[in-house]
C-alpha positions in Angstrom: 0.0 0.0 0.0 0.9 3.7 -0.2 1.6 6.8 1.2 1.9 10.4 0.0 3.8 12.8 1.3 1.6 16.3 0.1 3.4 20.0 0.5 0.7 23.1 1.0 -0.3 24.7 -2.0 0.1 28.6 -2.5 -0.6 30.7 0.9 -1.6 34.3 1.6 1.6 35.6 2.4 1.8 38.3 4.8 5.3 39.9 6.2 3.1 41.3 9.8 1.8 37.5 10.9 4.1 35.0 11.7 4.3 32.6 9.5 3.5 29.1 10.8 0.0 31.5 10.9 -0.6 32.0 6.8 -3.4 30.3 5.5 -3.7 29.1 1.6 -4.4 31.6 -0.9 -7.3 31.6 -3.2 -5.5 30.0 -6.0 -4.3 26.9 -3.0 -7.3 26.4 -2.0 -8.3 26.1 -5.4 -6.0 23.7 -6.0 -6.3 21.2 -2.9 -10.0 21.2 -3.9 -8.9 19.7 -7.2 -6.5 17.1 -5.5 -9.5 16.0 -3.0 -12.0 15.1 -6.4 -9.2 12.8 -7.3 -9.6 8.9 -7.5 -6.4 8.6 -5.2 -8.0 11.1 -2.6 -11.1 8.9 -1.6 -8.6 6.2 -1.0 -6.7 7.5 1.6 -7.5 6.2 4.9 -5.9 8.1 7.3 -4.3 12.0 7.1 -1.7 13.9 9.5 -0.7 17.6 9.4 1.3 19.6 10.5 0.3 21.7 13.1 0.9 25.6 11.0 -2.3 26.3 9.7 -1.5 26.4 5.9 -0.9 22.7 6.3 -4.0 22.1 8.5 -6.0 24.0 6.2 -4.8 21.8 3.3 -5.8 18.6 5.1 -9.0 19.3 6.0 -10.1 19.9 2.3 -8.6 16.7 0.9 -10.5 15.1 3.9 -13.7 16.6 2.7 -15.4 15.6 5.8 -14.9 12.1 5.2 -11.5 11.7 7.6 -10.5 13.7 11.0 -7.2 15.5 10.4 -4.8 14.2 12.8 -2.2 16.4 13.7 1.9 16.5 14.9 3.6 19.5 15.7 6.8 17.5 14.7 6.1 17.9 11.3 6.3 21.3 11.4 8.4 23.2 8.1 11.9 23.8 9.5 12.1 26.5 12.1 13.1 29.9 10.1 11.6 32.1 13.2 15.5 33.5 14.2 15.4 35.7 10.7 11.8 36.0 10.3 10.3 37.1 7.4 12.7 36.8 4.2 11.0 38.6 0.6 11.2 35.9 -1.9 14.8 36.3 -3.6 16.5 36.8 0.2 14.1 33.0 0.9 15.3 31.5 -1.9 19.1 32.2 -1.2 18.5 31.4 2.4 17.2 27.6 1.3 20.4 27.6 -1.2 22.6 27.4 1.9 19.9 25.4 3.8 20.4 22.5 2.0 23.6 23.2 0.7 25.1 23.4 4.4 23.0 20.3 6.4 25.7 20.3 8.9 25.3 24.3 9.3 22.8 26.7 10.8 22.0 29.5 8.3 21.7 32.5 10.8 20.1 30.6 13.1 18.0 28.9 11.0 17.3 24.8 12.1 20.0 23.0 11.0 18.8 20.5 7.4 20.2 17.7 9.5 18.4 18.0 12.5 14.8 18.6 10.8 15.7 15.7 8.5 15.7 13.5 12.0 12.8 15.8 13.1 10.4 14.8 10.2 11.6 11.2 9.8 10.8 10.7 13.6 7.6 11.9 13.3 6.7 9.6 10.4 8.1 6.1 11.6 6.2 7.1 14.7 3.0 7.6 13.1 3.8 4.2 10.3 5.2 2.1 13.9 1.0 2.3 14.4 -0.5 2.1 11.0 -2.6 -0.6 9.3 -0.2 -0.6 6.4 -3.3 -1.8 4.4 -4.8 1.5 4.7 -3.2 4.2 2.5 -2.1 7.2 3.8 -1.1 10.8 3.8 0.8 13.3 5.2 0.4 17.0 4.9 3.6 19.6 5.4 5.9 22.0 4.2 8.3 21.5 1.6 11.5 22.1 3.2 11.0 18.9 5.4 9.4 17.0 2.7 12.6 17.2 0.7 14.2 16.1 3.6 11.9 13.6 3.9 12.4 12.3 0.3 16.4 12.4 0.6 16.6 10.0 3.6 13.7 7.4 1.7 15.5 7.6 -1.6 19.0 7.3 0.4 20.2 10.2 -1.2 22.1 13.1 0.6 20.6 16.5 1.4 20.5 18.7 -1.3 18.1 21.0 -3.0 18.0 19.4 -6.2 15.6 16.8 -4.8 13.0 20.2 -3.7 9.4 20.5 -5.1 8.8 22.7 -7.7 8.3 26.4 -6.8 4.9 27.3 -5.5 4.3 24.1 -3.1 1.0 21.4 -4.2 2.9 18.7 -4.3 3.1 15.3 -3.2 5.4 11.9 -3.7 4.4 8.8 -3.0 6.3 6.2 -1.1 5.6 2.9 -0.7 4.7 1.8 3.2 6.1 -2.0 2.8 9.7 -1.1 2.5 9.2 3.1 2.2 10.4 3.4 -1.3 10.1 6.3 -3.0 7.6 5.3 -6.0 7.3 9.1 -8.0 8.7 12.1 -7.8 7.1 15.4 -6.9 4.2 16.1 -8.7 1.4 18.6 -8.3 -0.9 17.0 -6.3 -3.7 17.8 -9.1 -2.2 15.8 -11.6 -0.9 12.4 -9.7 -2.3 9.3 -10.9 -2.2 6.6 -8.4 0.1 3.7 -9.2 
């Protein structure tokens, strides 16, 4: 059986709230509507979110009412809160080193290496309890999704392995032996194996 890693789509960014706070965007909520009318989306069994609203948010629509949203402040996005807000060229610079440095904090930023442990804790813990008949999904960010993918493909830390820009989507891993079974795609467009 399977399990899908899904990022939150677009959010309402905002510089004055902090921003475990932002919700989705118009456009993300559009879009997580979308993913929950696919085939693969009345197949999941079970979710878990993150506990930063964008990510709750996104669960709760693919549940559709159908599923309670667990939740797990473990799987929270890697803690950025020492430099606070970033405009979107300063971000994307900051996430170069990120994953370039795993070892390194980037100006106080959580070092790649320790959320890598963080999220892969939080997801043996939930799979040490799960019917691995039932298929299921977990709903984050995609910093610690990448970091996610890197330790089930085996690979080392880098940002090659990210998500596209823009966040919506998933990868699928298998729950037997945790494989990694696709590569990010928007989760609008997956077709389940």
């Amino acid at each position: 059986m399977f399990a899908l890693y899904i990022t939150h789509p677009e959010v309402a960014i905002d510089p004055a709230v902090p921003v475990p706070d932002w919700g989705l965007s118009g456009r993300g909520r559009e879009r997580a509507a979308l993913a929950a009318a696919a085939p693969w989306a009345g197949r999941i069994g079970r979710i878990v979110a993150s506990t930063e609203r964008k990510a709750i948010e996104t669960a709760e629509i693919l549940a559709a009412g159908r599923l309670p949203v667990e939740t797990d402040h473990a799987m929270g996005e890697n803690d950025r809160s020492a430099t606070g807000f970033l405009p979107p060229d300063a971000f994307e610079a900051a996430a170069n080193e990120f994953f370039a440095h795993p070892q390194d904090s980037f100006y106080g930023w959580e070092r790649a290496v320790d959320a890598q442990a963080r999220i892969v804790a939080a997801v043996e813990r939930v799979l040490a309890a799960h019917d691995p008949a039932v298929p299921i999904a977990f709903v984050g960010h995609g910093g610690v999704g990448t970091l996610l993918k890197c330790h089930l493909a085996g690979t080392p830390i880098r940002r090659d392995g990210d998500q596209p820009a823009g966040g919506g989507n998933l990868f699928a891993f298998r729950l037997a032996d945790r494989s990694v079974t696709c590569d990010w795609t928007a989760m609008e467009s997956w077709k389940e194996l």
